[in-house]
TIPA-133309 format. One line per field, with one value per residue (C-alpha): x negated, y negated, z; residue in one letter. Coordinates in steps of 0.001 Angstrom, whole numbers, plus 524288, in hexadecimal, padded with zeros to 5 digits. Layout:
N
px	c(X, ...)
py	c(Y, ...)
pz	c(Z, ...)
residuo	c(a, ...)
This chain:
443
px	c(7A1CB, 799B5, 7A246, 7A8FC, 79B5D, 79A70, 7A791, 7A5A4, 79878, 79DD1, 7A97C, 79E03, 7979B, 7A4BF, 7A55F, 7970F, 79BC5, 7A850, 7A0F3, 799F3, 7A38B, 7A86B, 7B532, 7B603, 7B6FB, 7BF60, 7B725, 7C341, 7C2C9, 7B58C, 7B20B, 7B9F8, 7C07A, 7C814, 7D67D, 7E234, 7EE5C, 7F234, 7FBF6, 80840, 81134, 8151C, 823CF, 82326, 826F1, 82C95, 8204E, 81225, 804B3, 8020D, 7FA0D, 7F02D, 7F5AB, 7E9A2, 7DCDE, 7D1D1, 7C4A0, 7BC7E, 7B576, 7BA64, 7B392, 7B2D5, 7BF18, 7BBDD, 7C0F5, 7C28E, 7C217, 7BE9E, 7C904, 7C60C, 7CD4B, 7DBAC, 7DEB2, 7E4CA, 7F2BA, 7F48E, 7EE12, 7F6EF, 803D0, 80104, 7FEEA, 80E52, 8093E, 81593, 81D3C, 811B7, 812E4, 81FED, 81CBE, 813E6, 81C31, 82864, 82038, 81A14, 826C7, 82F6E, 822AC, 820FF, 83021, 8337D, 840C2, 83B5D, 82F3A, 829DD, 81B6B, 815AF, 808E1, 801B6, 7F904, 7EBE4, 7F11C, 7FC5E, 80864, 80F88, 8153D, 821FF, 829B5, 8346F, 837DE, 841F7, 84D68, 84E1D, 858D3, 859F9, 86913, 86C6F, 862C1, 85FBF, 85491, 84897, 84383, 8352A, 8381D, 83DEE, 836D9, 83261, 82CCA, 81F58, 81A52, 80CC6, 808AE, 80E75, 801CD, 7FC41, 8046E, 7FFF0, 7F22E, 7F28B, 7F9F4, 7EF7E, 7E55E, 7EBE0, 7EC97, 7DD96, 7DB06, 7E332, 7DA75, 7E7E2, 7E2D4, 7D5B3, 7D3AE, 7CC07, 7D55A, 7DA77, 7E88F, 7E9EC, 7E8AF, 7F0AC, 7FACF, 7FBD3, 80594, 8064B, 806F1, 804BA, 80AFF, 80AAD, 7FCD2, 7F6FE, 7EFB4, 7E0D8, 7D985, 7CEC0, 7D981, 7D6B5, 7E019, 7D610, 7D925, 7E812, 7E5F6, 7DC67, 7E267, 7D5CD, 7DFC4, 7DE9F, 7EE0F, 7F647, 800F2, 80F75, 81595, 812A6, 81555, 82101, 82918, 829C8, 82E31, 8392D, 83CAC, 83DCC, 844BE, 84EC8, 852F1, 84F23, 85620, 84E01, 8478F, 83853, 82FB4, 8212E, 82188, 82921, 82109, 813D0, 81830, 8182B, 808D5, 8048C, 7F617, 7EC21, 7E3F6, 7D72D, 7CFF4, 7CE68, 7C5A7, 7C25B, 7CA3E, 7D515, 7E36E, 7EE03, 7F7F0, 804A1, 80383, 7F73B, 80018, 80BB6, 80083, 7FD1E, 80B9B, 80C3D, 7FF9C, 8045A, 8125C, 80ABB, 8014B, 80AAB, 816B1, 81EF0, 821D1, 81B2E, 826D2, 8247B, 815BB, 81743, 81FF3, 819A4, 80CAD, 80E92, 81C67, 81FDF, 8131A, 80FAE, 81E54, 82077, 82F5F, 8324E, 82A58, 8305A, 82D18, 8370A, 83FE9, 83D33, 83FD0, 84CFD, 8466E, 846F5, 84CB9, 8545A, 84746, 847A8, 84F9A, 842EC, 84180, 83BA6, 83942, 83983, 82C45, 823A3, 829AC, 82EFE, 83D8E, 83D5A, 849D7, 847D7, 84F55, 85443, 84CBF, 8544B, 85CEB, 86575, 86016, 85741, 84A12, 842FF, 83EC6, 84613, 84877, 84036, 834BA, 83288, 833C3, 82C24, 82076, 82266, 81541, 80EC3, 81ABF, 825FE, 82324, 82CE1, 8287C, 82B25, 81E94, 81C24, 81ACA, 810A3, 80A56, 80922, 80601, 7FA0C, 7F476, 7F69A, 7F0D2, 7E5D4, 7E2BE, 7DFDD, 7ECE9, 7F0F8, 7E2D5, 7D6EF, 7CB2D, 7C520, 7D178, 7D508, 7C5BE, 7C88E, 7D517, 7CF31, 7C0EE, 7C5DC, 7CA65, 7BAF5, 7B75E, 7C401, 7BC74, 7B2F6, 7BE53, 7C230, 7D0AC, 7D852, 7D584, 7D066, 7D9B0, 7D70E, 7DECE, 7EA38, 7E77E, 7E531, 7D809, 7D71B, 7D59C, 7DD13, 7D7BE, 7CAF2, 7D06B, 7CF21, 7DC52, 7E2E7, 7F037, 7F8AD, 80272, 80F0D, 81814, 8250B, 82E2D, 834FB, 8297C, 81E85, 815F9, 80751, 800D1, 7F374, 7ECCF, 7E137, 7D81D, 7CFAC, 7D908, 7E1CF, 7EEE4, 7F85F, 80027, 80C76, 815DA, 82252, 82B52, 834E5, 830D5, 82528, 821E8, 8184F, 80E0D, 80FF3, 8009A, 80209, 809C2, 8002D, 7F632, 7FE4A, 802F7, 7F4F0, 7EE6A, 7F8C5, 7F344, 7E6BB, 7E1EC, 7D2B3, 7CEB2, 7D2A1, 7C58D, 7C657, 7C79C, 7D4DB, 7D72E, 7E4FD, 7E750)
py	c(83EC9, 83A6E, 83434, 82E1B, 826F7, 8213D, 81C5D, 815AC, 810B8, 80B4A, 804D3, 7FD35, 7F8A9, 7F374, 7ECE2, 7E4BB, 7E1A2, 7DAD7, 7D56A, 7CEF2, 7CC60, 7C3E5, 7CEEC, 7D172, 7DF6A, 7E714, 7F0E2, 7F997, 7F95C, 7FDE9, 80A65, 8072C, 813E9, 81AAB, 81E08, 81CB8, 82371, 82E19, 82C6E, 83423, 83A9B, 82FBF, 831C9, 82FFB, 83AEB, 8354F, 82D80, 82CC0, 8260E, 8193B, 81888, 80E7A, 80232, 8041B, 80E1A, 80868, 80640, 81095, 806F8, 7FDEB, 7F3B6, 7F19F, 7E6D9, 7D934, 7D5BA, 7C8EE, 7CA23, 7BDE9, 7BAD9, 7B258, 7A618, 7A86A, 7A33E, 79738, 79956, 78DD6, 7979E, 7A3D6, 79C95, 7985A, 7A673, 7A8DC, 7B132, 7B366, 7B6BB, 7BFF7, 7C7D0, 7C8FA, 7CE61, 7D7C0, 7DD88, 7DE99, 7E572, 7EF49, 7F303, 7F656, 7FE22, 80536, 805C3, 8021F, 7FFB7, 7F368, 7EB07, 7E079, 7D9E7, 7CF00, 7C80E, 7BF9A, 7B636, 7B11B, 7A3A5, 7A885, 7A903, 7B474, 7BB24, 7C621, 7CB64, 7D5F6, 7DFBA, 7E91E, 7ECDD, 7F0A7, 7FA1B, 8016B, 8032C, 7F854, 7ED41, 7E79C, 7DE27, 7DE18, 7D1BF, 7CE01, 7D0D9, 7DE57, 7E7BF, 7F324, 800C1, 7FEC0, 80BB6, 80DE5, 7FFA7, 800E5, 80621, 7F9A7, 7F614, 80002, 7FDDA, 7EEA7, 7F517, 7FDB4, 7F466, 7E8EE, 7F2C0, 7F62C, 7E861, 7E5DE, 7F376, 7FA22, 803B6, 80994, 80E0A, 819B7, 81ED2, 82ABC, 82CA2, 838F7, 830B6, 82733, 83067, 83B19, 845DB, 840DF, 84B7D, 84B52, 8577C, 8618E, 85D96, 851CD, 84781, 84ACB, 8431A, 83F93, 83587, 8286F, 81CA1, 81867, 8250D, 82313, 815B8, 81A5B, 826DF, 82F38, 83694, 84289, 842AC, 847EB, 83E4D, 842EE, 839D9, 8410B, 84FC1, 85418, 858F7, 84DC0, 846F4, 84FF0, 84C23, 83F40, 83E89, 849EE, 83F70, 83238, 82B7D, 833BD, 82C96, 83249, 830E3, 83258, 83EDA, 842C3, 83D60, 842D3, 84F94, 8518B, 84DE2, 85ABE, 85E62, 85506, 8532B, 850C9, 84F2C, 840E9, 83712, 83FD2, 83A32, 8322E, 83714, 82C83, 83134, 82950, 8333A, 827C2, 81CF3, 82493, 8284E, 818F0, 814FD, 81DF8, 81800, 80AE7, 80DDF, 813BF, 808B8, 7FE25, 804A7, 7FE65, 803BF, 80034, 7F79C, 7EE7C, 7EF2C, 7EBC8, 7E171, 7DB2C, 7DBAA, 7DA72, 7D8F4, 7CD52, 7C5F4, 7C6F1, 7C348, 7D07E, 7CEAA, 7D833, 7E1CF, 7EE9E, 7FADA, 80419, 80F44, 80532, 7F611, 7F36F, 7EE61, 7DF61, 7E161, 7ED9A, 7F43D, 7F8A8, 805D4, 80E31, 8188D, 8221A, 82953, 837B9, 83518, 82B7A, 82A02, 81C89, 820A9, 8293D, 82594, 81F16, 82433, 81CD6, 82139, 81943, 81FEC, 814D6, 80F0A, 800F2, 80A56, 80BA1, 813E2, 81CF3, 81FC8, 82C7D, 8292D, 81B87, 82147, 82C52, 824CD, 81B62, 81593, 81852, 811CA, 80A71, 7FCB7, 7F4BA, 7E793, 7DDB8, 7DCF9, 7CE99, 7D484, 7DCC2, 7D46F, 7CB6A, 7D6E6, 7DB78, 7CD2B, 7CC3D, 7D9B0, 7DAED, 7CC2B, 7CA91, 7C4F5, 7D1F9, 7D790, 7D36E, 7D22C, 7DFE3, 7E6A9, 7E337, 7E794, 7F50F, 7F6D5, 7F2EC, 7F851, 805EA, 808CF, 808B3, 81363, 819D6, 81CE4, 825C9, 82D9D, 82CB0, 827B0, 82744, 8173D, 80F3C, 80EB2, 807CF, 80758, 8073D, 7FF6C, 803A7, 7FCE5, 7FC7C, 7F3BD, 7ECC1, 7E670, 7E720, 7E1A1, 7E72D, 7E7DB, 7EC6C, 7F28E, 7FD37, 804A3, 80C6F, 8162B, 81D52, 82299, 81702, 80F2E, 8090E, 7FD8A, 7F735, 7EB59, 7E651, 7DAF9, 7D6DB, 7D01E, 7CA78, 7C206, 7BFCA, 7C6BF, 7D015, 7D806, 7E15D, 7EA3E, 7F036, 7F965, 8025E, 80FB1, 8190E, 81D75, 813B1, 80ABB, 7FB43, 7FB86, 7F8C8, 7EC46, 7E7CF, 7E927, 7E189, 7D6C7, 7D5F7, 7D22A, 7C702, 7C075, 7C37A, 7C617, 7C403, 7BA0B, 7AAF9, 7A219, 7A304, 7B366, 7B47E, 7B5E9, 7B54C, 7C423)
pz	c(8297E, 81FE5, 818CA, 8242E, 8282E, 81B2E, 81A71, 827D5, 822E1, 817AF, 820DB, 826FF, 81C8B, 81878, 82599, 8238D, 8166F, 81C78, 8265A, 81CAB, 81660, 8217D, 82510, 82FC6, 83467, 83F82, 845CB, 84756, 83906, 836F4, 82F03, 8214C, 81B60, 8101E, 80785, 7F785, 7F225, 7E902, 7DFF3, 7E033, 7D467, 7CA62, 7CD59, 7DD79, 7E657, 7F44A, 7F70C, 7F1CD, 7F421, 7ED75, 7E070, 7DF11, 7D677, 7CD66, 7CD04, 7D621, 7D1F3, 7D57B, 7E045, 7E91E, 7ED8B, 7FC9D, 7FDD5, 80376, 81081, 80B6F, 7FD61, 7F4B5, 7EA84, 7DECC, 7DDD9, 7DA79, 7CC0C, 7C940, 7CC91, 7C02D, 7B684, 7BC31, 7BC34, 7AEFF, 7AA29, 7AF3D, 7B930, 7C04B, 7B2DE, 7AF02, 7BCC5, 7BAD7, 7ABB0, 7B17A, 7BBAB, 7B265, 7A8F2, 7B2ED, 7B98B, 7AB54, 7A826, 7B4F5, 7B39A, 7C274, 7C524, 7CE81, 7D193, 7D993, 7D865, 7E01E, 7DEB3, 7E89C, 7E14E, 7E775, 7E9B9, 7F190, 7E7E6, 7E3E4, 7D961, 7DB6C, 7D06F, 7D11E, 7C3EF, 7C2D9, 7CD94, 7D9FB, 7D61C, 7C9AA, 7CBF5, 7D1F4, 7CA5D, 7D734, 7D62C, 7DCA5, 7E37E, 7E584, 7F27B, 7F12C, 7FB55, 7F818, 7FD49, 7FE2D, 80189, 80278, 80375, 812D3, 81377, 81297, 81DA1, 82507, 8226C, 82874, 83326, 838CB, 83414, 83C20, 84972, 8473D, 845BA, 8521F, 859A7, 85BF0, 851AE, 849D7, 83DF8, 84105, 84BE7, 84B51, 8446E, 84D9C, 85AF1, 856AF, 8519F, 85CDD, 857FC, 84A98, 8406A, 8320F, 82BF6, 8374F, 83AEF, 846B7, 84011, 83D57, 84934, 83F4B, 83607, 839ED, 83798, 82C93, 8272C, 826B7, 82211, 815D0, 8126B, 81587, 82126, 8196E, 81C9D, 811FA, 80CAB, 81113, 80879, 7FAE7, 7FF7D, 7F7FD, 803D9, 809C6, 7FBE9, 7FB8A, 8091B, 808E7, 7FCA8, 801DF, 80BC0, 80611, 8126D, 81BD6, 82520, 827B8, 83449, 83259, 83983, 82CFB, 82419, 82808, 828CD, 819BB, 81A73, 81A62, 81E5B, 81CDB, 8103D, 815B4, 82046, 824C4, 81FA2, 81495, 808D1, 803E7, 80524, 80339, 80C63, 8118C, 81D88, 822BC, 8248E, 829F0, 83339, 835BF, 836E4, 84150, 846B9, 845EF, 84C19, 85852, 85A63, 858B1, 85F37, 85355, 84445, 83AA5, 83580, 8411D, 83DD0, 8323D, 832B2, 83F97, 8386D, 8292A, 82504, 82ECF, 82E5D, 8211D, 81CC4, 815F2, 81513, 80C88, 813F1, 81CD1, 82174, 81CEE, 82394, 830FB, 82A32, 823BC, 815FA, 8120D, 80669, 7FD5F, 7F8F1, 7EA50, 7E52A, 7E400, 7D9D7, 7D5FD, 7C93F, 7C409, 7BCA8, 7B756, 7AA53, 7A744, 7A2FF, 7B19C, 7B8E8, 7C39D, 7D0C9, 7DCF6, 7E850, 7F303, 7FD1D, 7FF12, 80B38, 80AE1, 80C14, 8000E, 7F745, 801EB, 810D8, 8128B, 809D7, 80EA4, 81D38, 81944, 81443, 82096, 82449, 817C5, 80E14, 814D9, 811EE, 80A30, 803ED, 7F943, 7EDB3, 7F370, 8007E, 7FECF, 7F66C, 80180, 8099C, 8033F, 80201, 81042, 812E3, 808CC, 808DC, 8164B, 81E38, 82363, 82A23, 8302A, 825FE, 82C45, 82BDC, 81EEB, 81ABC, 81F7B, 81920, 80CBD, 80E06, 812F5, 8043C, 8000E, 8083E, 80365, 7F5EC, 7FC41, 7FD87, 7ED66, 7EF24, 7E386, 7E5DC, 7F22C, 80040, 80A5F, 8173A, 81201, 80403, 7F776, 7F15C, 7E21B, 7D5BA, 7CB9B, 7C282, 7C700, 7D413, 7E152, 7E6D7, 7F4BC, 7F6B6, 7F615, 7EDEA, 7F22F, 7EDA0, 7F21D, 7EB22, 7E2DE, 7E7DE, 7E3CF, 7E70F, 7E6CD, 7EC77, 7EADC, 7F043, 7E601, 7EEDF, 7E24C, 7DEA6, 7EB90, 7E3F0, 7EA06, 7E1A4, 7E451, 7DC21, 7E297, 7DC1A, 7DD82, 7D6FE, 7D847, 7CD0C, 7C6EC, 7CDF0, 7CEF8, 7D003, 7C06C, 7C5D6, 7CDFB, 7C45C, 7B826, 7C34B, 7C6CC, 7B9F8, 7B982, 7C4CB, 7C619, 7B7A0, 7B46C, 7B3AC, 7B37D, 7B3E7, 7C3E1, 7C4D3, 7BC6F, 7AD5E, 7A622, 7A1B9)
residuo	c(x, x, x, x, x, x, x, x, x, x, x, x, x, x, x, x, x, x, x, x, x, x, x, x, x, x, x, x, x, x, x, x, x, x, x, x, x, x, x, x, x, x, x, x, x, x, x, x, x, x, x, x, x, x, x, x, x, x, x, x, x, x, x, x, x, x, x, x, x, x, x, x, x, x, x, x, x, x, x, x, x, x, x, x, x, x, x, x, x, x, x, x, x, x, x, x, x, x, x, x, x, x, x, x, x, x, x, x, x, x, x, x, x, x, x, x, x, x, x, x, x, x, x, x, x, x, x, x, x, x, x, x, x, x, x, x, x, x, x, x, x, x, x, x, x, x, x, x, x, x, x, x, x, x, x, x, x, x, x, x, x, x, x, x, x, x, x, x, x, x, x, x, x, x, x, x, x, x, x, x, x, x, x, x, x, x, x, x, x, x, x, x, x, x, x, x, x, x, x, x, x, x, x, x, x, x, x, x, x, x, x, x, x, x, x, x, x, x, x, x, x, x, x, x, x, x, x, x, x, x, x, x, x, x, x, x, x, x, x, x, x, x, x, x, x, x, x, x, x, x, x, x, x, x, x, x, x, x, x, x, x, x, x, x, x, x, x, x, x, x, x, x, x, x, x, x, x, x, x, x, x, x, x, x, x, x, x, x, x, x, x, x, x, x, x, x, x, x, x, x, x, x, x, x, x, x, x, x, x, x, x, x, x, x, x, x, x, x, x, x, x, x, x, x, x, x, x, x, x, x, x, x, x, x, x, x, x, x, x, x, x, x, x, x, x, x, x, x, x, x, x, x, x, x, x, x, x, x, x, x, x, x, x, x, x, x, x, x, x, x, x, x, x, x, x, x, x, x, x, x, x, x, x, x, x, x, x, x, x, x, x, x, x, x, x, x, x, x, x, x, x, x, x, x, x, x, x, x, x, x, x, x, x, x, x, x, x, x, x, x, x, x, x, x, x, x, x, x, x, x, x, x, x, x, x, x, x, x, x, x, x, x, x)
């Protein structure tokens, strides 16, 4: 309890400083709170947690509501550097030494104009080519999807985020037991549930890749969660079992799926063409051949994972991971995405506070690095940065949104083994290096 009280105390003081600040604040939003990610086996069961693209700094500073960006450099000075040829260096270079069979990057700049650049295939066998707008599975940044969802229905008093799961989820089990009473939808959001992850116990890996064209309900799903870790509030347990939880949530509220959410809300608006929620959405486009590999040595063999239908990396782990992974999309796409989402177009200043904010009192609880509700809060570079990382089997993605310097960066690819956070970084110190004369320097 005592812990609690501070964590609330330290949510208000958060709240003058915004107020200050000039953000404005929800009151359904008040009392800021924890969550972050372990990393799985190098080689990739069926599904694992996202991995941070780089280590955080061991402090985080409260974010900004409104953080002030120095001016962007003198597009002149980039464009003379050969920016665009440079990015496109980088990326080739990082995917033949990651050896990925495919990858896709895209960079927002701060004056609005964009970079993409494809390397590799789409299909080992085949040679088909990837296109800049070549979706791909997404996994665990749906979360961030699912994050402005229940954000938008607090903001809108349909929903609050410290109701209970339990009420709002009457009959719902996780593994054989009802939902603890005391797990709030903050909880769910931050990964401090206690909840045990279903998506990394072992049984349910051999199950979904006994029948890769299976078909799984969340009932399925959560009952390979098992009993819970902890108690809630009490520490930091990334677990896709949360937003399984929410998407359940969200589908009773709203009376629709979350594909209809998502595409009324984000997808449509937003111009997301590429984007679609999987197992429910026909896709856009053919999604990559993901694979996956027998270890993490660089003359492994890499092995189709696809079971012949247009649902990638496969039917039963894509359905199995559901709310917490289904999300197809294009690197431009979510690059737009998390400018939209972390820069300011997507939630109200107060909303967007909390999302961020929550991730500082997730480091009383020692993650392995900062979460928020439902972003991942670290440093590259000496740069505060907002995002998310994902990984399936024959899947594997980042984005981050660098508020500093007004760049969004993402890296899509089609294999699990190795982390495109490297990507990010290398793509990164292209356009922003330090420092030119006005915050910038040729590197």
């Amino acid at each position: 309890m005592v812990r609690r009280r501070a964590l609330v105390l330290a949510a208000a003081l958060l709240a003058i400083v915004a107020v200050a600040a000039g953000i404005a604040t929800l009151p359904s939003l008040a009392g800021i709170r924890p969550g972050t990610s372990t990393a799985p086996s190098a080689s990739g069961g069926a599904a694992a947690a996202p991995t941070p693209t780089t280590s955080p700094s061991t402090k985080t500073a409260a974010p900004s509501g409104s953080p002030s960006a120095p001016p962007p450099p003198d597009v002149a000075i980039l464009d003379r550097t050969d920016i665009r040829a440079r990015l496109q260096a980088a990326l080739e270079k990082d995917r033949v030494g990651l050896f990925a069979p495919g990858m896709v990057a895209s960079v927002l700049f701060a004056d609005g104009g964009s970079w993409s650049g494809t390397s590799g295939v789409a299909d080992l066998a085949s040679g088909r080519a990837l296109s800049i707008d070549t979706p791909f599975s997404i996994a665990s940044i749906s979360k961030t999807f699912m994050a402005a969802e229940v954000l938008d229905l607090v903001v809108a008093g349909s929903l609050r985020l410290e109701d209970s799961a339990a009420r709002l989820l009457p009959g719902v089990l996780v593994g054989k037991l009802p939902l603890d009473p005391r797990i709030t939808v903050r909880e769910l959001l931050d990964h401090t549930s206690g909840l045990r992850d279903y998506l990394i116990d072992h049984r349910l890996g051999l199950a979904v890749e006994a029948n890769p064209r299976q078909r799984w309900t969340p009932a399925m799903a959560l009952a390979y969660a098992g009993k819970p870790l902890a108690a809630p509030g009490v520490g930091y347990h990334y677990a896709n079992t949360n937003y399984v939880l929410l998407g359940l949530i969200v589908e009773r509220l709203t009376g629709r799926t979350l594909a209809e959410e998502y595409r009324t809300r984000f997808f449509g608006p937003l111009g997301l063409r590429s984007a679609s929620y999987q197992g429910v959405e026909a896709p856009t486009a053919k999604l990559p051949t993901s694979y996956r590999y027998a270890s993490v040595k660089r003359n492994a063999v890499p092995t189709s994972v696809a079971d012949g239908t247009s649902i990638g990396p496969f039917t039963s782990i894509v359905t199995a991971a559901g709310a917490a992974g289904s999300v197809a999309a294009s690197a431009p796409d979510l690059a737009r995405w998390a400018r939209a989402l972390y820069g300011g177009d997507v939630l109200p200043p107060g909303a967007r506070l909390a999302m961020l904010s929550d991730a500082d009192a997730t480091l009383t609880l020692k993650p392995g690095y900062p979460y928020g509700l439902g972003v991942q809060v670290n440093t590259l570079d000496g740069r505060i940065s907002y995002g998310h990382s994902g990984r399936l089997v024959g899947a594997r993605s980042a984005v981050r949104w660098f508020p500093e310097v007004g760049v969004a960066i993402a890296v899509v690819t089609n294999e699990s083994r190795f982390d495109p956070g490297v990507v990010v970084q290398d793509l990164l110190a292209v356009v922003a290096p330090r420092t030119f004369a006005g915050g910038f320097r040729e590197r």
